[in-house]
PLY file of the C-alpha trace (Angstrom):
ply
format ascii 1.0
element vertex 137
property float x
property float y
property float z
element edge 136
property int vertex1
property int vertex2
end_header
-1.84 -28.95 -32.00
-5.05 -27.97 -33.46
-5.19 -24.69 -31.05
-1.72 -23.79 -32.22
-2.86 -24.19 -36.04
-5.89 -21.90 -35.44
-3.93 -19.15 -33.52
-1.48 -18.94 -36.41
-4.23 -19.02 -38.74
-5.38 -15.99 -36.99
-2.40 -14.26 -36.77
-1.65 -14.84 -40.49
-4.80 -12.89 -40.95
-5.24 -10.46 -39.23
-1.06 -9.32 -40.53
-2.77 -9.58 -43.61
-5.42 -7.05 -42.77
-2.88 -4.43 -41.35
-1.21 -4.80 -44.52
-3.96 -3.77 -46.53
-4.93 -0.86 -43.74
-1.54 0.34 -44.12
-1.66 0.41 -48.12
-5.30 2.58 -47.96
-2.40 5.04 -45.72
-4.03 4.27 -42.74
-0.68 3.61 -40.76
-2.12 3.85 -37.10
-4.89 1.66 -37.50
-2.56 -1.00 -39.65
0.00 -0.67 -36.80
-3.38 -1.31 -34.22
-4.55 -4.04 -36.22
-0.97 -5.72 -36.36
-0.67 -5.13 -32.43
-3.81 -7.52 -32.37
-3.07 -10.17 -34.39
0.44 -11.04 -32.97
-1.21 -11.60 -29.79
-2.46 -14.95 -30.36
0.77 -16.14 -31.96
2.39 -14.94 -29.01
0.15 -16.97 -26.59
1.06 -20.18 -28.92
4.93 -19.20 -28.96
4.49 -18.56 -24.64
2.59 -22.05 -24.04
-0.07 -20.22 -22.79
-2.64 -22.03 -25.33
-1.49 -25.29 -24.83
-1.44 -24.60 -20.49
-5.56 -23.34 -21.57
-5.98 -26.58 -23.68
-4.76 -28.93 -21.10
-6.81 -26.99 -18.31
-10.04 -27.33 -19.86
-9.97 -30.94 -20.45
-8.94 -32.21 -16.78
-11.59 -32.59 -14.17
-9.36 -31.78 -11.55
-8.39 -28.29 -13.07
-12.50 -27.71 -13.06
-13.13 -29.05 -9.48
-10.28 -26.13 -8.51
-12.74 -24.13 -10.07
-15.34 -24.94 -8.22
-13.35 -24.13 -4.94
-12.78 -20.95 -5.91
-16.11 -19.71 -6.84
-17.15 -21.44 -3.42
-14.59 -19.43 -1.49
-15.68 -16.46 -3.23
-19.00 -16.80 -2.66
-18.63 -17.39 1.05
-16.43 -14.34 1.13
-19.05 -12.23 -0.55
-22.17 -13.67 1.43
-20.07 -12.18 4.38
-19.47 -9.12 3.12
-23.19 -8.56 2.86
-23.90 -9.69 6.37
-21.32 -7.11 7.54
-22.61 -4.16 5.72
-26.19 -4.99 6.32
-25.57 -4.89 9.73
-23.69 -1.84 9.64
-20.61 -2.60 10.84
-20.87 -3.77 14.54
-19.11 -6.11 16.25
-20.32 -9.06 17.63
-19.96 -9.68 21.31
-18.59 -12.50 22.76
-17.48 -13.17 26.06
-16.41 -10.24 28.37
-16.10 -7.10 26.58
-12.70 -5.26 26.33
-12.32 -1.76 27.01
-12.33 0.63 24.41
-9.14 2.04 23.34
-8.05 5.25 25.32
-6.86 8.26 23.67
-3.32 9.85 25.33
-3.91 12.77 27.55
-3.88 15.79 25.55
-1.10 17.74 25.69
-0.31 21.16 27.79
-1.46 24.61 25.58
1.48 26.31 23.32
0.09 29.61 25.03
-1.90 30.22 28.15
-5.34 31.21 27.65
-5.80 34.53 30.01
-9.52 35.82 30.79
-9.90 38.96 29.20
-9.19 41.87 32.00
-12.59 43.80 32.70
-11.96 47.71 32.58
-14.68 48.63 35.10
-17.48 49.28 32.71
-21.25 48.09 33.49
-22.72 45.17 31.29
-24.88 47.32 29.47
-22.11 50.18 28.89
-20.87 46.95 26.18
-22.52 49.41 22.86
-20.72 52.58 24.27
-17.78 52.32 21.96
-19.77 51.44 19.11
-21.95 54.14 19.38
-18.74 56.69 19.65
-18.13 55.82 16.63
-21.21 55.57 14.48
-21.48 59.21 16.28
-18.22 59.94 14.90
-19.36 59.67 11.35
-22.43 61.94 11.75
-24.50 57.83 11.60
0 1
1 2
2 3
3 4
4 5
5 6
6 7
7 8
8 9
9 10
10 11
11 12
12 13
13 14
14 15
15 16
16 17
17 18
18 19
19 20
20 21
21 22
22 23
23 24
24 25
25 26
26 27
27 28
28 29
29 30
30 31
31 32
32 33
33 34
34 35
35 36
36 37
37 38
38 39
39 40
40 41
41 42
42 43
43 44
44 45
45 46
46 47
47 48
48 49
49 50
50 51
51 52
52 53
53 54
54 55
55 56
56 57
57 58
58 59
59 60
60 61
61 62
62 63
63 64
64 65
65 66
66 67
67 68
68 69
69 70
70 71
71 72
72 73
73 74
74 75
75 76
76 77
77 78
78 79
79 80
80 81
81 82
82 83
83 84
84 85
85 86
86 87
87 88
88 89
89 90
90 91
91 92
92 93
93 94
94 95
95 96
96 97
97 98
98 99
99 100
100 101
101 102
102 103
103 104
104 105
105 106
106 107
107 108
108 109
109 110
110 111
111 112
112 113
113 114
114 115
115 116
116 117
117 118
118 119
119 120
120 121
121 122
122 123
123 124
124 125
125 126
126 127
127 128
128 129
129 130
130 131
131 132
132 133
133 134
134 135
135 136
């Protein structure tokens, strides 16, 4: 009940607030400020506060708590052992076969050698030179 009172009391307020922001002409900051202050009404109106108020006085609600943060501390300690040891897997019992990629598939085109023309291995510059001849290089 007392939760309820402040939250309206708050509400009241802060409405009160964005009405004198919006007489200074300062509508987007009123309308802000109004956004705001109807939240904590709306928690009252929802049952949120008095779901909080109940939660916070019941031992059971806090040993839940207390199971979480211990879950989520186990999870995180394990997290850290993971990444500090990079990643690997630990090995127990026969090891299984890694897993096999499909045989790759057949070419689109068949790859031809290139036909030789006759010419010795070091004849390979000849053309090259034609044409560095052929522009007076």
């Amino acid at each position: 009940m007392l939760a309820e009172t402040i939250c309206s009391a708050v509400s009241a307020a802060g409405l009160g607030i964005a009405a004198i922001t919006a007489y200074r002409k300062r509508f987007l900051a009123a309308a802000r400020i109004a956004a705001y202050s109807l939240v904590p009404i709306g928690l009252v109106m929802t049952g949120a506060v008095e779901w909080i108020a109940d939660t916070a006085f019941s031992p059971v609600a806090w040993a839940g708590f207390g199971v979480l943060g211990a879950a989520w501390l186990l999870f995180m300690s394990t997290r850290a052992v993971e990444r500090r040891r990079g990643g690997r897997k630990e090995v127990t019992g026969p090891t299984e076969p890694g897993a096999v990629a499909p045989a790759a598939s057949s070419p689109s085109r068949a790859v031809t050698a290139k036909p030789r023309t006759g010419k010795p291995a070091g004849d390979d510059f000849s053309d090259i030179e034609a044409i560095l001849k052929k522009h007076g290089i």
